[in-house]
N, C-alpha and C positions, 0 to 999 in steps of 0.2 A: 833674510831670504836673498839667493840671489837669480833672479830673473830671466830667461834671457825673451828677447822677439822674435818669432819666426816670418818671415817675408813681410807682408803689408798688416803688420799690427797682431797676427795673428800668435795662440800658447805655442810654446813648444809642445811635442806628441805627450811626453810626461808630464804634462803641465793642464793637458785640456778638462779633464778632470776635476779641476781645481779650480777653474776658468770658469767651468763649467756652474761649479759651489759658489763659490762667490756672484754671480751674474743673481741667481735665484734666491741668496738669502740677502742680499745687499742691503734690504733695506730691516731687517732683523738685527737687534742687539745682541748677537751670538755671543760677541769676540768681547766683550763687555770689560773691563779689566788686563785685557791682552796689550803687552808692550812688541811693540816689532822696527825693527829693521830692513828698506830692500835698496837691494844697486842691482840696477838695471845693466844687460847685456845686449845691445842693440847696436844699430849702425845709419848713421845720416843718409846714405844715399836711397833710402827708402823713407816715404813720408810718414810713417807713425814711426817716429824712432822712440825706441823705449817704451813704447806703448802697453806691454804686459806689466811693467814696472811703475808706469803710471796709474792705471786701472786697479792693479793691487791695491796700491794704496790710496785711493779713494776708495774704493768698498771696504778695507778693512778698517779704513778711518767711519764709514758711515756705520756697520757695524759694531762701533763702538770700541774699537780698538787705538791704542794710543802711539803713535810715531815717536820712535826715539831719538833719530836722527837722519837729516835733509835725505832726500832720495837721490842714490848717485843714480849715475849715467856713462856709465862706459859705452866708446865706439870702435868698434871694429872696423870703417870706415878708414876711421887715420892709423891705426897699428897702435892704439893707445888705452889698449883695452888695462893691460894688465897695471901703469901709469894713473890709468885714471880711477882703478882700484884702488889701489893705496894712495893717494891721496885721501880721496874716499874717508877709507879706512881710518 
């Protein structure tokens, strides 16, 4: 998945939805089985940087879904969004 923040920690518009699902099954073993992926699209000069990208993955971790690998973090901030993708990657 890839994530992004909107202002102070808040989904994106296509995103709230989703925000929305997760928030209310969080503590259900829905995702049971499910492997996932996310890098976060956020920016430091606001204090929940990455915060859609975090909150993902702890509900879909509590949910019972299994992290495949570390959760990036790209900053729009420094101009290092697309850098800090691949790396990532």
């Amino acid at each position: 998945m890839v994530l992004a923040t909107h202002y102070e920690g808040d989904p994106t518009d296509n995103a709230k939805a989703f925000h929305k699902w997760l928030k209310k099954n969080n503590k259900n073993e829905l995702l049971k089985g499910m492997e996932y992926s996310i890098m976060g699209l956020g920016d430091t000069s606001y204090e929940q940087f990455n915060e859609m990208a975090v909150f993902c993955d702890k509900s879909l971790s509590e949910m019972g879904a299994k992290r495949l690998y570390q959760v990036g973090a790209a900053n729009a901030e420094t101009y290092t969004t697309e850098d800090d993708y691949i790396k990532w990657r």
